[in-house]
C-alpha positions in Angstrom: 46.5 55.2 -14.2 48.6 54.5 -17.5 50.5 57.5 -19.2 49.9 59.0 -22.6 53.1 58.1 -24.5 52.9 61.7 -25.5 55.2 62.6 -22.6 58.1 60.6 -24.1 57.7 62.1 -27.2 57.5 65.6 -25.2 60.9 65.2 -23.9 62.7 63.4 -27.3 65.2 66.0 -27.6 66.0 66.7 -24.1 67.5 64.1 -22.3 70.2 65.4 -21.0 71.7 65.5 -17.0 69.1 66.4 -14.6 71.7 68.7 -13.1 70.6 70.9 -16.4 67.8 72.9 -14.2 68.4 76.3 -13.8 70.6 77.7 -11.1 68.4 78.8 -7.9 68.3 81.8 -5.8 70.8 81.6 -3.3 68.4 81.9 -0.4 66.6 79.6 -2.0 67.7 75.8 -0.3 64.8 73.5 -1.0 66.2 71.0 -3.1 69.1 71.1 -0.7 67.1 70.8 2.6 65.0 68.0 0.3 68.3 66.3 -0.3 69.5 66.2 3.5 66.8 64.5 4.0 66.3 62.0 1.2 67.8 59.5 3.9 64.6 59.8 6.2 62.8 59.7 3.0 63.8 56.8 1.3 63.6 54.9 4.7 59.5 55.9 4.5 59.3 55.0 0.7 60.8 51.4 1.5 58.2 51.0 4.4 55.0 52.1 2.3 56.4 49.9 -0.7 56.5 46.8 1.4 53.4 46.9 3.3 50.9 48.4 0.3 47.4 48.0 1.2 44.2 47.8 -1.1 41.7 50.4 -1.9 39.8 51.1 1.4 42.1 48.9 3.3 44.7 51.9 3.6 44.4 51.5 7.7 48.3 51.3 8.7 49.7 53.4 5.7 47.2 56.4 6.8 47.8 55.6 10.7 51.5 55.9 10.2 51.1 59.4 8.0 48.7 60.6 10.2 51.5 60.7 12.8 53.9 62.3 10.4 51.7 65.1 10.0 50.8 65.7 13.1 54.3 65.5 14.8 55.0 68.3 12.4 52.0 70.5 14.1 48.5 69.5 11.7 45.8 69.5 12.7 44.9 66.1 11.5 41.6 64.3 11.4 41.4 60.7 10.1 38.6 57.9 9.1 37.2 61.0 7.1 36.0 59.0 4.1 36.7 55.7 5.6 40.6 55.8 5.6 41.8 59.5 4.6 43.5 61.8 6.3 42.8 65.8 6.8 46.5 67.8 7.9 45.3 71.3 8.4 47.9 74.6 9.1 46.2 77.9 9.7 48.8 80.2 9.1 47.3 83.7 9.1 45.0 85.6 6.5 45.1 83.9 2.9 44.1 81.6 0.2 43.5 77.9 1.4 45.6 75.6 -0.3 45.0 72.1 -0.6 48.0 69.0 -1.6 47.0 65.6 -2.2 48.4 62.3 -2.3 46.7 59.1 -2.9 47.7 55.8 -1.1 45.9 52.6 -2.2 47.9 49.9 -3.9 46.6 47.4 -6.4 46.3 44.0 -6.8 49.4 43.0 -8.2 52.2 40.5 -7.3 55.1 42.1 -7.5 57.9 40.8 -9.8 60.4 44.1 -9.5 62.6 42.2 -7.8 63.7 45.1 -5.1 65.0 43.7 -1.1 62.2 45.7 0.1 59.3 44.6 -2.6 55.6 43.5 -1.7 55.1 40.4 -0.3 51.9 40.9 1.0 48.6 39.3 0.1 45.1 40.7 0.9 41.5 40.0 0.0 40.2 41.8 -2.1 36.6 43.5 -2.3 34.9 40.6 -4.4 36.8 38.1 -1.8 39.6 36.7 -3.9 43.1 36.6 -2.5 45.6 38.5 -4.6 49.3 39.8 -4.1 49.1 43.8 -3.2 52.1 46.0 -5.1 52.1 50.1 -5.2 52.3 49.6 -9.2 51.1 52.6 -9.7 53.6 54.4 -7.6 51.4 55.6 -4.6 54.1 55.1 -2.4 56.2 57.5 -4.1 53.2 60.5 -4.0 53.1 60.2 -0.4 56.5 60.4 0.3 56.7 63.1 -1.4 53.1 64.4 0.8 55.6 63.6 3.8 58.6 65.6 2.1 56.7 68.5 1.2 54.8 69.1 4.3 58.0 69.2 6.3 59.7 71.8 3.9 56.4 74.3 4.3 56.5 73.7 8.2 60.0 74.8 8.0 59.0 77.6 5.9 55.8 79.1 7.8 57.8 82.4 7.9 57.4 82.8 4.2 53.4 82.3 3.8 49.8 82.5 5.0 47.1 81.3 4.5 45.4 77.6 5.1 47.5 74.4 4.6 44.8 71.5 3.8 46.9 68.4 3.1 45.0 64.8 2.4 45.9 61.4 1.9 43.3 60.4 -0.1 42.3 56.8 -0.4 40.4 54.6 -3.1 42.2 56.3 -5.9 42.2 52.9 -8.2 38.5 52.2 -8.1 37.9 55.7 -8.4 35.6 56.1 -5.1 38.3 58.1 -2.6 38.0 61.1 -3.6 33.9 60.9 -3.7 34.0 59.3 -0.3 36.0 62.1 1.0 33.6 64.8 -0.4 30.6 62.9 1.2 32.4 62.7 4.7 32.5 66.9 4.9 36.0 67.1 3.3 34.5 70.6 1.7 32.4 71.4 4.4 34.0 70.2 8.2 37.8 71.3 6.8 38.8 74.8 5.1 37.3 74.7 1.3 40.4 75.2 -1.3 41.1 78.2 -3.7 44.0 75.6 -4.9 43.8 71.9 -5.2 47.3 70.7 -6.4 48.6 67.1 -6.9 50.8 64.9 -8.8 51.5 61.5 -10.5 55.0 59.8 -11.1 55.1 58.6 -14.7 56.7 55.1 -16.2 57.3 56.8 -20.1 59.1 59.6 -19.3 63.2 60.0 -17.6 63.2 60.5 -13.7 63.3 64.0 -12.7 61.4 65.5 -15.8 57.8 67.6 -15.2 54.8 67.2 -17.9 51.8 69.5 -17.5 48.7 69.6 -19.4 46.3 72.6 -19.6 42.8 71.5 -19.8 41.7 68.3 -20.0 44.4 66.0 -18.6 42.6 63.0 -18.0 39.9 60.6 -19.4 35.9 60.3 -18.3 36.4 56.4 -17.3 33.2 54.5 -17.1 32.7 50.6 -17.6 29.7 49.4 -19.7 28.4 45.6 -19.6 26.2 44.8 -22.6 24.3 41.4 -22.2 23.3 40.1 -25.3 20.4 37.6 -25.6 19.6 35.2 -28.0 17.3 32.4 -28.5 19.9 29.2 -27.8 20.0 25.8 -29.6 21.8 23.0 -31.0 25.2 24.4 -32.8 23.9 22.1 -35.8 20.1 23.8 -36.4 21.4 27.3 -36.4 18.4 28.3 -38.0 15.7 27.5 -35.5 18.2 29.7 -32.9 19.1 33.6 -32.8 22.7 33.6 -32.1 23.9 35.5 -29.4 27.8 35.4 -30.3 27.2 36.6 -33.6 25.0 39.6 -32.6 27.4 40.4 -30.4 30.1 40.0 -32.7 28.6 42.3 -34.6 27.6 45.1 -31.8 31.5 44.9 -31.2 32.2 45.8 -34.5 29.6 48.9 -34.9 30.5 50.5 -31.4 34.0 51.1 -33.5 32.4 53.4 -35.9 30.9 55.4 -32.8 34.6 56.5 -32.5 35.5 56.5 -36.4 32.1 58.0 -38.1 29.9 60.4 -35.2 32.7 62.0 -33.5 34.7 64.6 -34.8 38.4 63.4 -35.3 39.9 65.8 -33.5 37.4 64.9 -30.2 39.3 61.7 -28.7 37.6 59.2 -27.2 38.0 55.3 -26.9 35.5 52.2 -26.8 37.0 48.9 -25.9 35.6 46.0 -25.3 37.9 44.0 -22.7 36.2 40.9 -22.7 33.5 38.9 -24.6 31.9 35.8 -22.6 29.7 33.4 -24.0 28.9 29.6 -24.6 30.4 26.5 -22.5 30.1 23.7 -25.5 31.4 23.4 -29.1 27.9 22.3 -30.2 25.5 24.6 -28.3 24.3 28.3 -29.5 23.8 30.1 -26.0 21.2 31.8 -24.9 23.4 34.7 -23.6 26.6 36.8 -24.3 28.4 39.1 -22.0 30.6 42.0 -23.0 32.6 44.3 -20.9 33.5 47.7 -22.3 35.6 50.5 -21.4 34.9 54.0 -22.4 36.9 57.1 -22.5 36.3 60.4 -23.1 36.9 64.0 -22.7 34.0 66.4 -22.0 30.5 65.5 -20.6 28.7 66.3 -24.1 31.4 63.6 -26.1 30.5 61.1 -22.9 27.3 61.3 -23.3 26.9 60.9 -27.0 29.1 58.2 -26.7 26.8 56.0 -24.0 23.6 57.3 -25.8 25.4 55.5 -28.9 26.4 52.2 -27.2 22.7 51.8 -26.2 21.2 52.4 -29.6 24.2 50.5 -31.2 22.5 47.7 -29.0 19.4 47.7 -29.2 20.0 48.0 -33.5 21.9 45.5 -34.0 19.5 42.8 -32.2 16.3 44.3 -33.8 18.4 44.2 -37.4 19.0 40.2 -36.1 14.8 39.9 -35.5 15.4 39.3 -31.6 12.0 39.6 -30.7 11.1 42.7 -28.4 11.6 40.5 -24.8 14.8 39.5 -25.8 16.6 43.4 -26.0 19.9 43.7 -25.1 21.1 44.9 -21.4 23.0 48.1 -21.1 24.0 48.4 -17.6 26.7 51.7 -16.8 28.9 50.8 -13.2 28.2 53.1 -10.8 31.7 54.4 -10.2 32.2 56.5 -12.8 35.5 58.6 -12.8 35.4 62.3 -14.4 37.8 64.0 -16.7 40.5 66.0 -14.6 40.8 69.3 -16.1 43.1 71.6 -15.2 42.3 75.1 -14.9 44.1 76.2 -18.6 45.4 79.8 -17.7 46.2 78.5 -13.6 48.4 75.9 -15.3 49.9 77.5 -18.0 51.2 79.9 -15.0 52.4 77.3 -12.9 54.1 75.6 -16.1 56.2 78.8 -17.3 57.0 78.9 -13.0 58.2 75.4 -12.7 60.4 76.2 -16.2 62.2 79.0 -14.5 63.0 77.0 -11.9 64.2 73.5 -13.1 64.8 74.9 -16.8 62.9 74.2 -20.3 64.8 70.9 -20.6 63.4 69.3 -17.9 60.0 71.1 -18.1 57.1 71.0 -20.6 53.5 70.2 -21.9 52.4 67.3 -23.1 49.3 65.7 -24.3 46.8 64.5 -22.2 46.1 60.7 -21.5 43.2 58.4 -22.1 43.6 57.0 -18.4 42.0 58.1 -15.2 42.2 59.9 -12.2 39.7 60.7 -9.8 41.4 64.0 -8.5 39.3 65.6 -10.7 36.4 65.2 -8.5 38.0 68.1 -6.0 37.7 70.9 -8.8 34.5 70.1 -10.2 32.8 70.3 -6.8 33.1 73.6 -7.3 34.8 74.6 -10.6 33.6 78.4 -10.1 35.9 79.0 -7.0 38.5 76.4 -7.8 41.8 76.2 -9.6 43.3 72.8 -10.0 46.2 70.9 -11.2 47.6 67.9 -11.5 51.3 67.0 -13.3 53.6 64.5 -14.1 56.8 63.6 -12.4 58.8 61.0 -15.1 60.4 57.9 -13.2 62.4 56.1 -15.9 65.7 56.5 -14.5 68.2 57.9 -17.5 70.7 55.2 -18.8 67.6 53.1 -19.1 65.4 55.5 -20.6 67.9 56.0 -23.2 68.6 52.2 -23.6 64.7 51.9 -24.4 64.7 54.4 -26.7 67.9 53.8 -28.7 66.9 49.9 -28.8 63.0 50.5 -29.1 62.3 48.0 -25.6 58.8 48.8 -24.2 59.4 49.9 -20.6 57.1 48.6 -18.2 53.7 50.7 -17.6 52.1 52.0 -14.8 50.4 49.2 -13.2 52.9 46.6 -14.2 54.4 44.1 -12.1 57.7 45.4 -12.8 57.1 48.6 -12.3 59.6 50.2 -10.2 60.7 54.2 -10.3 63.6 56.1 -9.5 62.1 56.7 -6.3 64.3 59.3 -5.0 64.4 61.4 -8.1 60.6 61.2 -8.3 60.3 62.5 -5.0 63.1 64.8 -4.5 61.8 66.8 -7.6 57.8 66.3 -6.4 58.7 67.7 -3.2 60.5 70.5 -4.3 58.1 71.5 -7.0 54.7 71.0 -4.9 56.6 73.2 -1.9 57.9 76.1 -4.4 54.1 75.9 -6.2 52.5 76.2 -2.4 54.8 78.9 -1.7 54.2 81.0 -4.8 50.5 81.1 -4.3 50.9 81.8 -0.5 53.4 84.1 -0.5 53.2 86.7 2.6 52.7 90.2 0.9 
């Protein structure tokens, strides 16, 4: 789930020592009870990074949390779509409040060069082999699960209400959070007021917090346009209807979808990621294949948008005199992953909170992102009666961050083999943030 380069640009003019956060409370010890036991932490971070495990294949990662939580008193049920886990804590009268960490690695071979990095290899769904990495820095959101579910055990004193904690699996393919909604996680466990997550982030400085009101993150869907043409001999193009060049030129009109019908200010994206077609110099095909990618924001600009491709399509083979049999194929995947949106005034309120206690300089909002993130599936089951948010934890540690900046190197992305965070930062300031958010909206009276 790459990250808008907004967020670098968000934090230009304030990297400065992490140690800038504002002083705390004196009775308030969460970052120091989070730091005694960074230790423990890291140890669990190193384990999860080694032994990553592909979407729906998260069996040992959510055995071994499973146990976490429930030594700590949960309530936990797991299999609950196919690999999550369910941590419940009833606590007394209150709102129900539910944290969520994803867990699935991707299929990556990992090149980061840590003592503890990914050697393992896996099959994957469409039964190729493949190196598995936490890329995306999964391993670094459930630590921070662990880490913040120990802190609000230790603080039961100080709130009540419902504790719903999930490991949710899948995340990459965007079918976890689905899966879990299907499997009762709505209806069989405590239904949320508050769904609250977050995501480490490879263009901003370890330690720093982004937060987007609104939408967050991009509709994702994937779009396969087969093209057909009447095939031939490469030499008698004109007793043929060229497939390549009709499809050349469907790539080139589904760019104006984005640059002539939508209003500049509405972002979206259409990408074509691959274009298949022909095996010989000399032979026109009878087929082309492209694969698309398309982004949006709200349902309306989605919709226009896929409308669009189809007629785009269809147009541009009937302005080619395909005859009627021969129409273009639009097929949409099934898994199609939502925008997350994050409930604007809920946000903003947790924003200006988490700026009075870490300071303005390492706090602040930032764009959205084009990418993807299937957490928003929990809020828009029932957007009514739920307030949801996701933010950003930067990982770049510092002296490199700056290093990138001052010498314009592009840092490796989320979902790069080289990928590798400032693990303890990430999750010392995750944990602290996710345990004084949980705490502020269950607060005793």
């Amino acid at each position: 789930m790459p990250v808008a380069k907004h967020f670098a640009r968000a934090f230009a003019a304030s990297i400065l020592a992490l140690a800038a956060a504002s002083p705390l409370a004196a009775q308030d010890t969460i970052r120091a009870d989070i730091a005694a036991d960074m230790p423990w932490l890291m140890d669990i971070y190193r384990d999860l990074h080694a032994n990553p495990e592909l979407s729906f294949q998260e069996v040992r990662t959510a055995k071994k949390l499973a146990a976490e939580a429930r030594s700590l008193g949960f309530e936990v049920t797991e299999s609950v779509g196919k690999t999550g886990v369910v941590a419940v804590m009833k606590n007394g009268p209150g709102p129900v409040v539910m944290l969520r960490a994803d867990m699935d690695g991707l299929p990556v071979v990992e090149q980061t060069g840590l003592p503890f990095a990914s050697k393992v290899r896996a099959m994957s769904p469409a039964g190729i082999e493949t190196g598995v990495m936490h890329a995306c820095g999964h391993d670094t959101h459930m630590t921070g699960w662990v880490a913040t579910a120990r802190q609000l055990v230790k603080r039961k004193a100080e709130w009540s209400g419902t504790l719903v904690m999930i490991l949710q699996p899948a995340e990459e393919i965007g079918s976890g959070a689905v899966a879990m909604l299907e499997d009762g996680l709505f209806t069989r466990f405590p239904k949320p007021q508050y769904v609250l997550g977050f995501h480490d982030a490879a263009q901003a400085p370890a330690g720093f917090i982004g937060y987007t009101p609104g939408f967050a993150l991009a509709n994702v869907d994937s779009v396969d346009i087969k093209v057909k043409g009447l095939g031939g001999h490469g030499a008698y193009p004109q007793s043929t209807k060229d497939p390549i060049v009709l499809a050349a030129r469907i790539v080139t009109t589904l760019q104006t979808l984005i640059s002539r019908e939508l209003d500049p200010q509405d972002a979206a994206v259409v990408t074509v990621g691959s274009f298949q077609a022909g095996a010989k110099h000399n032979i026109i095909s009878d087929e082309a294949t492209l694969l698309l990618t398309v982004r949006s924001y709200s349902d309306e600009t989605r919709a226009k948008i896929l409308d669009g491709i189809k007629r785009i399509a269809r147009g541009e083979a009937i302005a080619a005199g395909v005859p009627e049999d021969r129409m273009p194929e639009v097929k949409l995947a099934d898994t199609f992953t939502p925008a997350v949106y994050n409930s604007p005034e809920f946000t903003t309120e947790i924003g200006t909170f988490l700026k009075s206690r870490f300071g303005d300089k390492r706090v602040a909002q930032v764009a959205p992102s084009m990418g993807g993130e299937d957490f928003s599936r929990f809020y828009r089951a029932d957007p009514d009666n739920i307030k949801s948010m996701i933010f950003w934890v930067g990982g770049v540690p510092l002296p490199e961050y700056n290093k990138a900046k001052k010498e314009g190197i592009e840092m490796p992305s989320l979902h790069s083999p080289f990928w590798a965070p400032e693990a303890d930062t990430v999750i010392a300031t995750a944990a602290e943030a996710m345990t004084a958010m949980t705490l502020k909206l269950m607060k005793k009276p």
